[in-house]
C-alpha positions as CSV (number, residue, x, y, z in Angstrom):
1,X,0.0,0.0,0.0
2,X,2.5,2.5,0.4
3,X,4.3,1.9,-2.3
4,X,1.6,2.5,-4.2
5,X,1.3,5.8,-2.3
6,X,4.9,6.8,-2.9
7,X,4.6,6.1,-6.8
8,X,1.1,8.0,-7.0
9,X,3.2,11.1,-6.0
10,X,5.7,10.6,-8.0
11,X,3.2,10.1,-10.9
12,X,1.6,13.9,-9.5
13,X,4.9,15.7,-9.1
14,X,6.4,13.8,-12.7
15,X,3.1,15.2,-14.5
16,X,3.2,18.7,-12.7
17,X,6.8,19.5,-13.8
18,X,5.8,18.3,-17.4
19,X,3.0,21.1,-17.3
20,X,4.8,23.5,-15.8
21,X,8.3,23.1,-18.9
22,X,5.1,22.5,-21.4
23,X,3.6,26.2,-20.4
24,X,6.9,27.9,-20.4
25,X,8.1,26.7,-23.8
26,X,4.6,27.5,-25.4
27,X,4.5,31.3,-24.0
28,X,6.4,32.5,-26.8
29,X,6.1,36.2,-28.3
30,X,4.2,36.6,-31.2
31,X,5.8,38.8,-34.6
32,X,4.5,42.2,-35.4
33,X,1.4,41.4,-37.6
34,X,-0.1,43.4,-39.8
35,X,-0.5,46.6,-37.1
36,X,-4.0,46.0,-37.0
37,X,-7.2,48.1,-39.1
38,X,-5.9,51.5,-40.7
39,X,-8.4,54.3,-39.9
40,X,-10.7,55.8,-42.9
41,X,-9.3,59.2,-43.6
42,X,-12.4,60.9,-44.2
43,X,-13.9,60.1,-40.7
44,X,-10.9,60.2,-39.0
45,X,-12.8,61.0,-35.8
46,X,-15.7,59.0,-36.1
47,X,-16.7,56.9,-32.9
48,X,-20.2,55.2,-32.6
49,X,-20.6,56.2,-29.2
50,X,-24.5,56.8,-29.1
51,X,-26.1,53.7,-28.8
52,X,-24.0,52.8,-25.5
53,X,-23.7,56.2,-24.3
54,X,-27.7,56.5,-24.2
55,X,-28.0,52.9,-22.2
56,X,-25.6,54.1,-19.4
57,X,-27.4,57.5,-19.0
58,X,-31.1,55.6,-19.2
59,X,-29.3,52.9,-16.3
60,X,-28.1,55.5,-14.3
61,X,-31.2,57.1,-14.1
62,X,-33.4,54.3,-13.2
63,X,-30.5,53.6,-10.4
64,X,-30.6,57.3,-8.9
65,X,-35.1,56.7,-9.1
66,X,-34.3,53.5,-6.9
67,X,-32.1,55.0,-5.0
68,X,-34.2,58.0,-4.3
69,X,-37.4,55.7,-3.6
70,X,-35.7,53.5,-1.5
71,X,-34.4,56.0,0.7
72,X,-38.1,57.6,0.7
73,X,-39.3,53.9,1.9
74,X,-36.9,54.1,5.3
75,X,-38.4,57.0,6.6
């Protein structure tokens, strides 16, 4: 029985350094790349901000309404 013990931990610690030299060798750098998508000249400053900038203004209005009728609800 404990033999079998000592070899199951030696099977655990084998496999663990295996991982561990398998992780290192595959974090490796990638190249340059292309540099990514070149911005249209014409728009140059063109962001579609609107549809997200309207849902964090509508949710932080309903929050400050909750806020403001829970607060009434305490007193």
């Amino acid at each position: 029985m404990n033999s079998i013990a000592s070899a199951l931990r030696l099977t655990v610690a084998a496999t663990g350094v295996f991982l561990l030299a398998g992780g290192f060798t595959l974090a490796v750098a990638q190249g340059p790349g292309s540099g990514g998508p070149q911005p249209d000249p014409q728009q140059p400053t063109a962001v579609p901000i609107d549809g997200g900038a309207s849902l964090l203004l509508a949710a932080g209005v309903g929050f400050g309404l909750k806020k403001l009728r829970d607060q009434r609800k305490r007193r």
